[in-house]
C-alpha positions in Angstrom: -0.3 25.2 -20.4 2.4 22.6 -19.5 5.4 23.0 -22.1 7.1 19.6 -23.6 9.9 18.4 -25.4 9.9 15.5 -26.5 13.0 13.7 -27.6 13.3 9.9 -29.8 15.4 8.5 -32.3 13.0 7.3 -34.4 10.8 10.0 -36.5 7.2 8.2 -36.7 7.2 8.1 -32.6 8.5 11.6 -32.5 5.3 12.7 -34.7 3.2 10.3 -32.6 3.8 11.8 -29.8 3.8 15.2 -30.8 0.2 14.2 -32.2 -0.9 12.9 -29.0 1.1 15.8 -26.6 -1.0 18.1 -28.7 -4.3 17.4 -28.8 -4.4 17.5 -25.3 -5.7 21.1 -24.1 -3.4 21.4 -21.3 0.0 20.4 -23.1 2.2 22.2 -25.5 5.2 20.6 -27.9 7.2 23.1 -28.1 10.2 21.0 -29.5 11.3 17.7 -30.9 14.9 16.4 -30.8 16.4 13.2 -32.7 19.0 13.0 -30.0 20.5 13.9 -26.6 22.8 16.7 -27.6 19.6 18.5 -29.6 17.5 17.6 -26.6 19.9 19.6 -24.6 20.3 23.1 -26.9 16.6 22.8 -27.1 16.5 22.6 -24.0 18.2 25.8 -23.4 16.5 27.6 -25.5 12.6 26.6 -24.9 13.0 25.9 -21.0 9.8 23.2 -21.3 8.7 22.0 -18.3 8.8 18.4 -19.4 11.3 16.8 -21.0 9.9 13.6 -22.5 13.1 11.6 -23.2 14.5 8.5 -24.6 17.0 6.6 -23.8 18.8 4.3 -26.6 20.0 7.5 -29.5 23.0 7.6 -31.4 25.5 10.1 -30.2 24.7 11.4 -26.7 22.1 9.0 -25.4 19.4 10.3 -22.9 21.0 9.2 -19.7 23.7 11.9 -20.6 21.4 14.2 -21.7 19.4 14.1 -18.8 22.6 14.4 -16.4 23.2 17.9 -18.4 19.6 19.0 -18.4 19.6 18.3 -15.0 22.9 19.7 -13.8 22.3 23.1 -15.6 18.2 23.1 -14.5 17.3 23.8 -18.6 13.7 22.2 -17.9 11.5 21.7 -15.6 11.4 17.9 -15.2 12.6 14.5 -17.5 10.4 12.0 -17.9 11.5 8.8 -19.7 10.1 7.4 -22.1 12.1 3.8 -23.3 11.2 0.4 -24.3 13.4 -0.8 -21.8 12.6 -2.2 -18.7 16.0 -3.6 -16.9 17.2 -2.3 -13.8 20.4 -1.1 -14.4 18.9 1.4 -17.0 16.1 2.3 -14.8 18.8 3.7 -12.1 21.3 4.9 -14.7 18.2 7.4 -15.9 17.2 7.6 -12.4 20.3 8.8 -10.7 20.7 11.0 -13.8 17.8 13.1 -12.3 14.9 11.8 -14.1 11.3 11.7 -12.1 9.3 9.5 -14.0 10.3 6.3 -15.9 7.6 5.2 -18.5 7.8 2.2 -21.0 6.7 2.7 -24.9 3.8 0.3 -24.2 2.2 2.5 -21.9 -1.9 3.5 -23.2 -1.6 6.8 -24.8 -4.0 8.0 -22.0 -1.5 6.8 -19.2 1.7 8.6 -21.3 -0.6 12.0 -21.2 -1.5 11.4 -17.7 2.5 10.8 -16.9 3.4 13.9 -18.6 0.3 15.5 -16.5 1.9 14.1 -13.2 5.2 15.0 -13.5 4.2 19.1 -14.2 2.3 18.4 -11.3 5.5 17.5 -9.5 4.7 13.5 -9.0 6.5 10.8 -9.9 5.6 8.3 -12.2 7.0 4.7 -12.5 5.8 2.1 -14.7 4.6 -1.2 -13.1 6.7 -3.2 -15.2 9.8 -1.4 -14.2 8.8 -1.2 -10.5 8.4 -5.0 -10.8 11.5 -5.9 -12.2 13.2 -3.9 -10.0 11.7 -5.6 -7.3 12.2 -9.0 -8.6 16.1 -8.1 -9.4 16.7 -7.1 -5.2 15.6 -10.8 -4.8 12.8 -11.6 -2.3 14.9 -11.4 1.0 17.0 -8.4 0.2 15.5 -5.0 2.1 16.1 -2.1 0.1 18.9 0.7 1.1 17.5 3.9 1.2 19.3 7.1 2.6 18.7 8.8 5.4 17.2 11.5 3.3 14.8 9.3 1.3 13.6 7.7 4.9 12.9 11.4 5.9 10.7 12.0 2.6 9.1 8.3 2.9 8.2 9.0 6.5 6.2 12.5 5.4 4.4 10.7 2.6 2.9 8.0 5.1 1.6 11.2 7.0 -0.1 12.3 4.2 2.2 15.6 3.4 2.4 16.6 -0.2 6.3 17.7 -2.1 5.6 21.1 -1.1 5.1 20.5 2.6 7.7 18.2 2.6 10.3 20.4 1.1 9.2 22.9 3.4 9.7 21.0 6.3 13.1 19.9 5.3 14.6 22.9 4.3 14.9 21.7 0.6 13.6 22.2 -3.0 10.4 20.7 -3.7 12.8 19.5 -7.3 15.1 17.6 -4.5 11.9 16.1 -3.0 10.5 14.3 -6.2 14.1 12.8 -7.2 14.4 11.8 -3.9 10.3 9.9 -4.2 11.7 9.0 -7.7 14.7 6.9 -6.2 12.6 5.4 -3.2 10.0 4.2 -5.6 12.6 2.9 -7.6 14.5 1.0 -5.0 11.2 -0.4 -3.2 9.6 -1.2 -6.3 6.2 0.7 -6.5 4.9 3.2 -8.8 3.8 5.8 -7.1 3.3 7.6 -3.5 0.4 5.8 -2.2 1.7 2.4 -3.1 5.0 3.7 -1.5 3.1 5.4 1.9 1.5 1.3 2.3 4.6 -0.2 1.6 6.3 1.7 4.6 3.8 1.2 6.8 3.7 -3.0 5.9 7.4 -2.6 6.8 7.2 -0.6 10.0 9.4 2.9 8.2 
């Protein structure tokens, strides 16, 4: 049973998505915040393993709250959840230590599938944000990526899952999904297979 809390401003998505979190078998709300400071002593106290987060709250917003849950490892991974789709929110949520960045018009089959990926340690990016990041580097600008993120880019093309890779680096299988998080982020796909062709189009 994958453990969630899930935190929004507004009350009729909190119960919609407790509703929806719930009536899959294989996910548990354990906890529902109205903003980032809640998110974060709920946090503490339920551990979940998935964060589902917003962004735009009153008080601490969910860039700041992520930062925290992040810093003091209180869950097992945030997943945003935002209608917002510009790039400089994507990387503020991003370098926060989010894995996943999903819009509010997702299907609620793809949201439950998200929330399924990230326990599974994947990271899921919306197309609409990995296109708009795209667009905003401008056709002719080649993404920067550190020499880290080549090193993890390089063991997706060969086919070696987080664990392998983490193994093989001598770091946290946590490190190596930020790290697939950013890249995806900075070349603009949405997940590790469109991330494995895109390295291999540009000779990584």
């Amino acid at each position: 049973m994958t453990t969630v809390l899930v935190v929004d401003d507004h009350g009729v998505v909190r119960r919609g998505l407790t509703g929806l979190l719930d009536h899959a078998e294989d996910l548990e709300v354990v906890a529902v915040a109205a903003d980032g400071a809640a998110a974060v002593e709920l946090a503490r106290r339920h551990r979940p393993d998935v964060v589902l987060m917003d962004l735009q709250m009153p008080g601490m917003d969910g860039v700041e709250a992520t930062r925290i849950i992040r810093d003091e490892d209180l869950a097992g991974d945030v997943l945003v959840l935002t209608s917002y789709s510009d790039r400089r929110r994507i990387l503020a949520a991003l370098d926060a230590g989010a894995v996943g960045y999903l819009l509010k018009d997702t299907e609620p089959d793809d949201l439950v599938a998200g929330v399924r990926a990230v326990a599974r340690g994947e990271s899921p990016l919306d197309p609409k944000a990995a296109r708009q990041l795209l667009l905003s580097r401008g056709d002719r600008q080649e993404p920067t990526l550190s020499p880290r993120e080549v090193e993890v880019l390089r063991l997706v093309v060969q086919g070696l899952a987080n664990k392998q890779i983490a193994h093989r680096l001598g770091i946290r299988e946590r490190t190596v999904k930020q790290h697939l998080t950013n890249v995806f982020a900075r070349i603009g796909v949405s997940d590790r297979t469109q991330a494995a062709l895109w390295a291999q189009r540009h000779g990584w």
